[in-house]
C-alpha positions as CSV (number, residue, x, y, z in Angstrom):
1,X,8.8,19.5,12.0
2,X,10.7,17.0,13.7
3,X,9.1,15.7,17.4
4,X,9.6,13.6,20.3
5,X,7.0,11.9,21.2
6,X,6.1,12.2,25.0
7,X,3.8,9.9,25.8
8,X,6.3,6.8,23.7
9,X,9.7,8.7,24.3
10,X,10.5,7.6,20.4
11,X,11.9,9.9,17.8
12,X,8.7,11.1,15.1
13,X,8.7,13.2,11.9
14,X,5.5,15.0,10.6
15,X,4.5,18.5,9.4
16,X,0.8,19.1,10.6
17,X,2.0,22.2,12.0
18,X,0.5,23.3,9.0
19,X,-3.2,23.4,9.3
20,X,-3.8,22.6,5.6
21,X,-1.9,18.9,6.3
22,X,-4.9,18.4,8.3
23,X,-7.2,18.2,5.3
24,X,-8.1,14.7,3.8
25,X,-7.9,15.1,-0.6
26,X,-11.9,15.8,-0.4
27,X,-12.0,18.9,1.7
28,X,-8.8,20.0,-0.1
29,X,-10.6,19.5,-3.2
30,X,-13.6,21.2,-2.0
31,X,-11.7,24.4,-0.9
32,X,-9.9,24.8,-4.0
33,X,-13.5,24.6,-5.9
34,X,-15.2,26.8,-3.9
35,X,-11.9,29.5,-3.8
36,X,-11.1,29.0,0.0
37,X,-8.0,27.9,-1.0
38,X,-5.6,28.4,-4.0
39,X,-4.7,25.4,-6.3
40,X,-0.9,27.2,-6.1
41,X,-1.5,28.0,-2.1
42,X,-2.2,24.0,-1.2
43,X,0.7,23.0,-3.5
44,X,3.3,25.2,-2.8
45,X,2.2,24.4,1.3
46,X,2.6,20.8,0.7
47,X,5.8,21.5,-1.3
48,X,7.3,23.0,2.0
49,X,6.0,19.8,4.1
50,X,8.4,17.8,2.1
51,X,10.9,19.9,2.3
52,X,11.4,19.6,6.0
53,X,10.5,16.0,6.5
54,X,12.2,14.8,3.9
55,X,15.2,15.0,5.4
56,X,14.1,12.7,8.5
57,X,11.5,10.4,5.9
58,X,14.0,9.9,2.8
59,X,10.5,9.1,0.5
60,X,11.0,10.8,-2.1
61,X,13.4,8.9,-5.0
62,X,12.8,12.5,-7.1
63,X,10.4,15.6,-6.7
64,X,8.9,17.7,-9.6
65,X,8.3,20.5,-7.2
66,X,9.1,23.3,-10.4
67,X,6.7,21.1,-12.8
68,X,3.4,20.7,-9.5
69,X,3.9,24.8,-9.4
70,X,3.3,25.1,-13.1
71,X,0.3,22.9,-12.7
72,X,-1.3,24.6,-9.6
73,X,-0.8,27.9,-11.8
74,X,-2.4,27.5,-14.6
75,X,-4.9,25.4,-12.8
76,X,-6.3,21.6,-12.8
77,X,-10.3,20.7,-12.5
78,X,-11.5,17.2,-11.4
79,X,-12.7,15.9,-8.4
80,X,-9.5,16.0,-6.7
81,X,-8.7,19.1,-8.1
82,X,-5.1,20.9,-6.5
83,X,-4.7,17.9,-4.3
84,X,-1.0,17.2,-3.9
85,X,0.2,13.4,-4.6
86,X,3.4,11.7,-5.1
87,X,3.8,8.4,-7.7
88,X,5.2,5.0,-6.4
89,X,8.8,4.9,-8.4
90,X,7.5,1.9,-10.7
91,X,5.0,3.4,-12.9
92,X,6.0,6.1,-15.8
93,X,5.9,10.4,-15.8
94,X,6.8,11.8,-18.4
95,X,9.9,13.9,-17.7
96,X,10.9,11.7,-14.4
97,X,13.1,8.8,-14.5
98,X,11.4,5.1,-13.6
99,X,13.7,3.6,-11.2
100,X,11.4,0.7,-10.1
101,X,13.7,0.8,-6.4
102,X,16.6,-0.4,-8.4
103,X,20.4,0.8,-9.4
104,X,20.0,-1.6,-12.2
105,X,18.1,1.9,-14.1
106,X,20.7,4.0,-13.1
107,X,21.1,4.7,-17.0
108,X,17.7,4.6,-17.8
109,X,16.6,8.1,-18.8
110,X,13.4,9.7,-18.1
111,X,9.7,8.5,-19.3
112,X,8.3,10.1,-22.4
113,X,4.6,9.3,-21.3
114,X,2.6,8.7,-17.6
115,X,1.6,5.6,-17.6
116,X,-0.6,3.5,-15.6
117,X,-2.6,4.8,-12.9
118,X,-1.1,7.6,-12.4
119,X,-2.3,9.3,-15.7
120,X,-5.8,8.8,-14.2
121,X,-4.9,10.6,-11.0
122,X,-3.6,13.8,-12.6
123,X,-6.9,13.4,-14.7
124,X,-8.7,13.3,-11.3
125,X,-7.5,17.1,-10.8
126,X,-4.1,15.7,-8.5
127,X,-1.0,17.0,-8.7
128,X,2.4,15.3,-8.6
129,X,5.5,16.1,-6.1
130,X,7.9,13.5,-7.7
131,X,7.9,9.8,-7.3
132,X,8.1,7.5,-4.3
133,X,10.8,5.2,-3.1
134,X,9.9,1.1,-3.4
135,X,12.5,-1.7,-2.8
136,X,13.7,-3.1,-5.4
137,X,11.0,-3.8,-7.9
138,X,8.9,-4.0,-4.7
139,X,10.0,-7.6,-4.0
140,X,10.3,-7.3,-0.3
141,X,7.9,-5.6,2.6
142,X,9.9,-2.7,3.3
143,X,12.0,0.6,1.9
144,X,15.1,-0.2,2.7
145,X,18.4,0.2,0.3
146,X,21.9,-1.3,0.2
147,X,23.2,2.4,-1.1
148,X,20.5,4.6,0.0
149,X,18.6,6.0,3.2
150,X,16.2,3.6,4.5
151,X,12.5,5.4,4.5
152,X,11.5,6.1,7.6
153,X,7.9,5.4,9.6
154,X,7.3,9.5,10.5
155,X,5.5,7.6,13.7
156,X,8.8,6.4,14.9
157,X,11.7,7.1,12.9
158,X,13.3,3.7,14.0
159,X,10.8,1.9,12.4
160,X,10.2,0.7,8.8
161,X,7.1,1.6,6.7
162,X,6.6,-1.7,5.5
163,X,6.4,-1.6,1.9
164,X,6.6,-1.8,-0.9
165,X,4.7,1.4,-1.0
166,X,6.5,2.6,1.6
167,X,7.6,6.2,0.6
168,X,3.9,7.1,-0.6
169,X,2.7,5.8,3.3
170,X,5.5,8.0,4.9
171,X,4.6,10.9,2.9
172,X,0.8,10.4,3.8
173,X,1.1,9.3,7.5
174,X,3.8,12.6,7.7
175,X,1.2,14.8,6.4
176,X,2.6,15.9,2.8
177,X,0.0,14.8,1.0
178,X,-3.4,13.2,1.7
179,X,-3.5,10.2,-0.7
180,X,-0.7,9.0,-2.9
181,X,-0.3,6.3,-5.5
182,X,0.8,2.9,-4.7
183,X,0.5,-0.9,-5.9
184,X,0.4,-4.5,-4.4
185,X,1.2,-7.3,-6.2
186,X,1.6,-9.5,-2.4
187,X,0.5,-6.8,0.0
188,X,2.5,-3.8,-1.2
189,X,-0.6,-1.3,-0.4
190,X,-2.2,-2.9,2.8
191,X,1.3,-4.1,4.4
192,X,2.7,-0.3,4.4
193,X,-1.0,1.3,5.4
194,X,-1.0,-0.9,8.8
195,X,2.8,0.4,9.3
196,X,1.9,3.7,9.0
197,X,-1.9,4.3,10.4
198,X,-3.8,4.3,6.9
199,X,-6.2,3.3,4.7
200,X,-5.3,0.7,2.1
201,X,-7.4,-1.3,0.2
202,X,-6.3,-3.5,-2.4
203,X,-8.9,-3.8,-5.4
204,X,-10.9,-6.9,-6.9
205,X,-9.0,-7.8,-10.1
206,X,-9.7,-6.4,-13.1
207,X,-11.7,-3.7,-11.0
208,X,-9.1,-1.0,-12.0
209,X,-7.8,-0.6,-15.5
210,X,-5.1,-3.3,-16.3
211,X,-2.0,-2.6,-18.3
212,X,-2.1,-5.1,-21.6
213,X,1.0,-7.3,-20.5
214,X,-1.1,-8.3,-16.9
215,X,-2.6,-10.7,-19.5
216,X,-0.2,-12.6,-20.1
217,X,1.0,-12.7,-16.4
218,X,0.3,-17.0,-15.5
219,X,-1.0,-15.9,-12.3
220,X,-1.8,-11.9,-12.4
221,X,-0.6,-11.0,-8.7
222,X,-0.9,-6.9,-8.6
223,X,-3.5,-4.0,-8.8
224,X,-2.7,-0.3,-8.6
225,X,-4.1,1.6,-6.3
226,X,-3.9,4.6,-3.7
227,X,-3.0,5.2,0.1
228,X,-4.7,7.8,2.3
229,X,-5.6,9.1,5.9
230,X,-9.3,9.0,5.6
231,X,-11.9,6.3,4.2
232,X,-13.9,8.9,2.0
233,X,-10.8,9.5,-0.2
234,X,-10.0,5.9,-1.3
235,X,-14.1,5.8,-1.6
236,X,-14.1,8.8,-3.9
237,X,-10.9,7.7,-5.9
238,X,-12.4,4.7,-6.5
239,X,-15.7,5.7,-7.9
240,X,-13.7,8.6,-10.2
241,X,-11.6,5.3,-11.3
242,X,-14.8,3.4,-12.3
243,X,-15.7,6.2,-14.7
244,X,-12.6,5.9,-16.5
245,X,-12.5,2.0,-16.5
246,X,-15.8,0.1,-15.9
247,X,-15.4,-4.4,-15.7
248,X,-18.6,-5.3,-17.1
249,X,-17.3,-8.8,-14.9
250,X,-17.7,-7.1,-11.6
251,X,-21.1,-5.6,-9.9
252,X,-20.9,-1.5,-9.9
253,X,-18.7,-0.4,-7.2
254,X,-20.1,3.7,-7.1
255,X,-19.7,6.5,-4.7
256,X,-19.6,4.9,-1.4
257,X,-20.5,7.8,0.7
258,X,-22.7,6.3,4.1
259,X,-21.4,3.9,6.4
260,X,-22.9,0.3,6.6
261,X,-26.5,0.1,7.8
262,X,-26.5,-3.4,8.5
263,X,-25.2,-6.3,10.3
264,X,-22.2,-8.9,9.3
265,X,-21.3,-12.4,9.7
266,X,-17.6,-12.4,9.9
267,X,-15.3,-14.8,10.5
268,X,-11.8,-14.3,11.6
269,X,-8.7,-16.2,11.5
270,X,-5.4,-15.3,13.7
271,X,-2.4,-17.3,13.3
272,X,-0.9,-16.8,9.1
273,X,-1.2,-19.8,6.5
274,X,2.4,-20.4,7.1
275,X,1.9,-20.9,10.7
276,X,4.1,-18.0,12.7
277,X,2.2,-16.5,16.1
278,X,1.6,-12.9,16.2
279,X,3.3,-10.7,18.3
280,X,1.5,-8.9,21.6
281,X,0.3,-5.4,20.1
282,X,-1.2,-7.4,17.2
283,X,-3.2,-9.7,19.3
284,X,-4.2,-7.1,21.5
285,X,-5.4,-4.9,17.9
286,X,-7.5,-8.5,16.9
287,X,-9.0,-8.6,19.7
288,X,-10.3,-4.9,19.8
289,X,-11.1,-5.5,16.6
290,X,-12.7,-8.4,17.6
291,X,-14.5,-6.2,20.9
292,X,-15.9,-3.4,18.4
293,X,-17.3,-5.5,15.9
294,X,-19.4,-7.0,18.1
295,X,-20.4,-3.9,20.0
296,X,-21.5,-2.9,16.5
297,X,-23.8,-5.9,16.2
298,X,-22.3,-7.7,13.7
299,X,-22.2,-11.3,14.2
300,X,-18.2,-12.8,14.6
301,X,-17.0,-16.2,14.9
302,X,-13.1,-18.0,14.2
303,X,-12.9,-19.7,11.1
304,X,-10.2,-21.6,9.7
305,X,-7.8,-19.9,7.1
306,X,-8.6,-21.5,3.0
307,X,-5.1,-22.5,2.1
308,X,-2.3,-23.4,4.4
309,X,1.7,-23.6,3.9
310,X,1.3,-25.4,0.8
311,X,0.0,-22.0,-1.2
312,X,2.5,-19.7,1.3
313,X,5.5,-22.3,-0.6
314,X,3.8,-22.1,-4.3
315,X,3.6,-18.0,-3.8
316,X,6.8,-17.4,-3.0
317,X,7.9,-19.8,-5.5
318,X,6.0,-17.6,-8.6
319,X,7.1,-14.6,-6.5
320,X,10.6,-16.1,-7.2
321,X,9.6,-16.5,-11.0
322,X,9.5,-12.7,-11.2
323,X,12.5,-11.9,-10.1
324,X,13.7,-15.1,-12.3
325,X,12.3,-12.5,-15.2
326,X,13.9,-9.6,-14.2
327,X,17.6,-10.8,-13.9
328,X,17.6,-12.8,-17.1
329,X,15.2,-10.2,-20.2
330,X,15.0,-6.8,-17.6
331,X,16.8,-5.3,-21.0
332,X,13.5,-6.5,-22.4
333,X,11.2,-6.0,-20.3
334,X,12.7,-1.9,-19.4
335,X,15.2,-0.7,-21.4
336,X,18.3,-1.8,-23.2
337,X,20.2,0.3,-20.7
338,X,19.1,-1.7,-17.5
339,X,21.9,-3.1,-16.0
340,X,21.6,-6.3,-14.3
341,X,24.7,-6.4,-12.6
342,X,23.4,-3.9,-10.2
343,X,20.9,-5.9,-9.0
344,X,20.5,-6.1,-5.5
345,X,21.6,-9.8,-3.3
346,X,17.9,-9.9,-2.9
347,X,16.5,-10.3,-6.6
348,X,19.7,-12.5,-7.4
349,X,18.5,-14.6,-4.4
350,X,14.9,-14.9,-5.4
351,X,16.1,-15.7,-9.0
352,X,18.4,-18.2,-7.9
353,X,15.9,-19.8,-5.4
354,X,13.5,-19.8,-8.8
355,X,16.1,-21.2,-10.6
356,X,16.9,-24.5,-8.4
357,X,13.2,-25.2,-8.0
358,X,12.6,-24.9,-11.4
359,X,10.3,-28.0,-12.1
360,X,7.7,-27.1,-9.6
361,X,6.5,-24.1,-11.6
362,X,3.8,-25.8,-13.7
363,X,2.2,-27.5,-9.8
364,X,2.4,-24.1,-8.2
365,X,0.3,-21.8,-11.0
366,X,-1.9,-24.3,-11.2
367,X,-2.3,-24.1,-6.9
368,X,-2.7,-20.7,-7.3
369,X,-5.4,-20.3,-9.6
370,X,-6.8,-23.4,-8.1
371,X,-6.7,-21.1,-4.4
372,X,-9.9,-18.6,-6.0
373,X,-11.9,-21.7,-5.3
374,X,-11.4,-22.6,-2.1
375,X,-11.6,-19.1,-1.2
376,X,-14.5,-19.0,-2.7
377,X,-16.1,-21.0,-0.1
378,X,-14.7,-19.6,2.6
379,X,-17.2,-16.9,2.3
380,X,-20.4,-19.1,2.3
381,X,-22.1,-18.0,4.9
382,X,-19.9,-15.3,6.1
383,X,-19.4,-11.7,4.6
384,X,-16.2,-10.6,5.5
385,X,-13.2,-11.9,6.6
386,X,-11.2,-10.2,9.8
387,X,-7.4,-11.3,10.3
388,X,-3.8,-9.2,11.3
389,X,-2.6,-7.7,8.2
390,X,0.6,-8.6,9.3
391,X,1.9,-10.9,12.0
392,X,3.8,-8.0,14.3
393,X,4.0,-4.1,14.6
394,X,6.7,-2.4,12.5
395,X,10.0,-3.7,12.2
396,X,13.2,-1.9,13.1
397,X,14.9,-0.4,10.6
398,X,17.9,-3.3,9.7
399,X,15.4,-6.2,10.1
400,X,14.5,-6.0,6.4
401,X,17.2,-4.2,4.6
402,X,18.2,-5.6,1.3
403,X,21.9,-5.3,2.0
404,X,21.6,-8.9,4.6
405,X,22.5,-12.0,2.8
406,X,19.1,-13.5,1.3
407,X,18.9,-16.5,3.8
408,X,18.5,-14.1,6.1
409,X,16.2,-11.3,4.9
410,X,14.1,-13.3,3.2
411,X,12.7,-15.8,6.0
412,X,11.9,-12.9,7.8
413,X,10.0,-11.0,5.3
414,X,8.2,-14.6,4.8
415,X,7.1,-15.0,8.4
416,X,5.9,-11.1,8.6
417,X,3.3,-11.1,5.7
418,X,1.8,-14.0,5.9
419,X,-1.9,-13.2,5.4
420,X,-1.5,-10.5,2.6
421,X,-0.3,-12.9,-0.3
422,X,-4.2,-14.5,-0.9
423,X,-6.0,-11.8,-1.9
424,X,-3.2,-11.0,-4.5
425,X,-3.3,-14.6,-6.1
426,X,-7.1,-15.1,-6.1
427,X,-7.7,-11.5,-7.2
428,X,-10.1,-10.7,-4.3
429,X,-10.5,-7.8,-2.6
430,X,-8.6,-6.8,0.5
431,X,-8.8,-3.2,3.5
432,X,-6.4,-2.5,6.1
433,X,-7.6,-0.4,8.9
434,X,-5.9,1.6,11.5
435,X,-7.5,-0.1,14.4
436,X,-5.1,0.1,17.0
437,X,-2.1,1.7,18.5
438,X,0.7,0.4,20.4
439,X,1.8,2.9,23.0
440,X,5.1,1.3,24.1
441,X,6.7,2.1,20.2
442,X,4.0,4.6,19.5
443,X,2.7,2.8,15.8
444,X,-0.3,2.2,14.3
445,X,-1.5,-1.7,13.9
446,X,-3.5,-2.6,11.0
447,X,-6.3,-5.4,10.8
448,X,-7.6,-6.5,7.3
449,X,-10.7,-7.1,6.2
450,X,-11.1,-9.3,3.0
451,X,-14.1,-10.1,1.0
452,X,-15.4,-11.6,-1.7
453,X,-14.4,-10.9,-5.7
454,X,-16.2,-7.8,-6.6
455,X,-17.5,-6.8,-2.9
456,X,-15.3,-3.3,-2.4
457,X,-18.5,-1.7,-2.1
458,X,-19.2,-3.4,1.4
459,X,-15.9,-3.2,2.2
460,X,-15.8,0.7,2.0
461,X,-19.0,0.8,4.1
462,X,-17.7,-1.1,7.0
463,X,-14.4,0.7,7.1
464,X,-16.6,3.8,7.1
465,X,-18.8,2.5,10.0
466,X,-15.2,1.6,12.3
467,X,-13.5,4.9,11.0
468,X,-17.0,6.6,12.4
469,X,-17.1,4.3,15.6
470,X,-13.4,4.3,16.7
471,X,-11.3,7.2,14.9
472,X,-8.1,7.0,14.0
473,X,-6.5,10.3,14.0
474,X,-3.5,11.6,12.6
475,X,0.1,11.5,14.0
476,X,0.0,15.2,14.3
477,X,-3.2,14.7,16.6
478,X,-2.1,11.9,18.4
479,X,1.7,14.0,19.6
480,X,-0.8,16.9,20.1
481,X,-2.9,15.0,22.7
């Protein structure tokens, strides 16, 4: 289904037509246990969804629609059992190609094993439609591709997602599936989730299973994780995770099922480390935020940000490392047939930057692991802290695309996503929230919550109390209204 919306006069894109795109992965889950629904009946629905909004969304790098029938057939137990999912193009299934975003794989055959966390998700009963689009090995905030459709926001179809889980948010904000696979190594889970009206948390480090060459990362940036509509299904993936990969380093996270019970001291912090001004919808969402935290009793007060444009400069400098990596042993690191000519103006930017700056590298991973302590303090006497997830409401499509020359894109990426990169270098825990909506362009605007190392727990239980005090919806709801 393909919409205008009325009340915003913009072009949308969503299916929940369908009154099973409605359902979060738990009460899909729960049907399909109880025999309400069909494992093959929620599948082959879902299976349709993409099928007509694909064409508007451009999400999908590949789908394994044959292979998820199969698996609804013969049937799939676990706690998320028959819920449909898709797998951000960057980690392996067996039988589907890894593309990582990039033409530089284009002779890269298919994966003999699923790796990562996406094994654990089709052990959690889920069921895969194909793999998601990323930019280029998710180095910049959107989906955007010098020789392919641009994924679209299904809330306004000029917009980006934000990325660099972008196709798994338009898939999820669209209605195709409920929850979908994604991973941020700078903001690449929370950055598309305030794009596109979702949930997103970014985990504690080490929280989630690590693969063994995270190790030997000098500053280990990026977590897996998942993307969804409703709070209780990124609380129930992430207890099912903790079965399958306990940190003895970090307190118990379990089922977080009841919204907070108690009051906060939170501090909040508006303008980005690197010192760009938000834009009007986003001020507006901080101070709603702002408005129903306090109507909610919890005590809030402005605070000054831990690290200023001195960490912004040293992130984006190891940022620039990684694509340093890529250009030069992506043979390697992949595949003997990756071709690195094919890499996009972007990467060769970013390696190039890397390259002329060359002698700072030892300073800035030394910053970086340095910035866990000062964000350490940060939190004494507060419990949570409340800033923009990112500095404006969705780009237009063009304003990030990979194609523009690097001194162009780049800045801009730089100025947007700001307050994302911290949590990523100090390993702390990070939530994006649907909090507000921007009538004049019809998107979602996210606010983030951070915390400290190992506190999901109480970060689950607040977004449950503001999911429970201010609902978000769905798009389908919202064009219904």
């Amino acid at each position: 289904m393909s919409s205008a919306d009325t009340s915003a006069g913009v072009r949308t894109a969503h299916a929940f037509d369908d009154e099973l795109a409605a359902f979060d992965g738990v009460a899909t889950a729960e049907a399909v246990r109880s025999g309400a629904l069909g494992a093959a009946e929620v599948i082959g629905a879902a299976i349709e969804r993409a099928r007509r909004v694909e064409p508007d969304l451009h999400g999908l790098v590949v789908d394994d629609f044959d292979r998820a029938r199969s698996t609804a057939a013969e049937g799939r137990g676990g706690p998320f059992a028959g819920v449909p999912t898709v797998i951000k193009d960057m980690t392996d299934v067996a039988g589907l190609p890894t593309r990582n975003g990039s033409s530089a794989f284009s002779r890269v055959g298919p994966a003999t094993e699923t790796g990562g966390l996406a094994a654990q998700l089709f052990d959690m009963g889920m069921i895969g439609l194909g793999k998601s689009t990323l930019p280029e090995f998710g180095f910049i905030p959107c989906a955007e591709f010098p020789d392919a459709e641009a994924t679209r926001n299904p809330w306004n179809l000029d917009r980006s997602t934000g990325g660099s889980s972008g196709g798994s948010a338009a898939l999820v904000a669209a209605g195709v599936v409920p929850i979908a696979h994604g991973a941020d190594g700078g903001g690449s889970i929370r950055i598309p989730a305030a794009c596109c009206g979702l949930v997103g948390l970014k985990a504690t480090r080490g929280r989630l299973a690590r693969p063994p060459e995270s190790r030997l990362m000098p500053v280990d940036v990026e977590v897996e994780g998942v993307i969804s509509r409703t709070v209780r299904d990124t609380a129930l993936f992430f207890a099912e995770a903790e079965k399958r990969h306990r940190s003895r380093r970090l307190p118990p996270l379990g089922h977080v099922t009841r919204p907070l019970a108690r009051t906060l001291r939170i501090g909040t912090v508006l303008d980005s480390p690197a010192g760009y001004e938000v834009d009007g919808p986003t001020r507006a969402a901080f101070d709603g935020a702002i408005g129903l935290l306090e109507g909610l009793g919890h005590s809030v007060r402005a605070v000054e940000f831990p690290v200023g444009c001195q960490f912004a400069d040293d992130f984006i400098h190891y940022w620039s490392s990684l694509a340093y990596a890529v250009s030069v042993q992506g043979h390697r690191l992949f595949d003997p047939a990756f071709d690195r000519s094919q890499l996009t103006q972007l990467t060769q930017g970013l390696a190039a930057r890397f390259r002329a700056n060359l002698r700072r590298t030892p300073g800035a991973v030394y910053r970086l692991r340095r910035s866990a302590v000062a964000y350490a303090g940060a939190f004494e006497g507060l419990d949570v802290v409340l800033t923009p997830t990112v500095a404006t409401i969705a780009p237009e499509i063009g304003h990030l695309a990979m194609d523009l020359p690097f001194d162009v894109v780049f800045p801009r990426a730089e100025a947007w996503v700001g307050y994302t990169p911290l949590a990523n270098a100090t390993g702390a825990p990070a939530i994006s929230l649907p909090l507000h909506h921007d009538d004049a362009t019809n998107l979602p605007v996210g606010m983030m919550f951070s915390a400290a190392h190992g506190q999901e727990r109480l970060l689950l239980e607040l977004a449950l109390q503001l999911e429970e005090a201010a609902p978000w919806g769905t798009l389908g709801a919202r064009a219904a209204g």
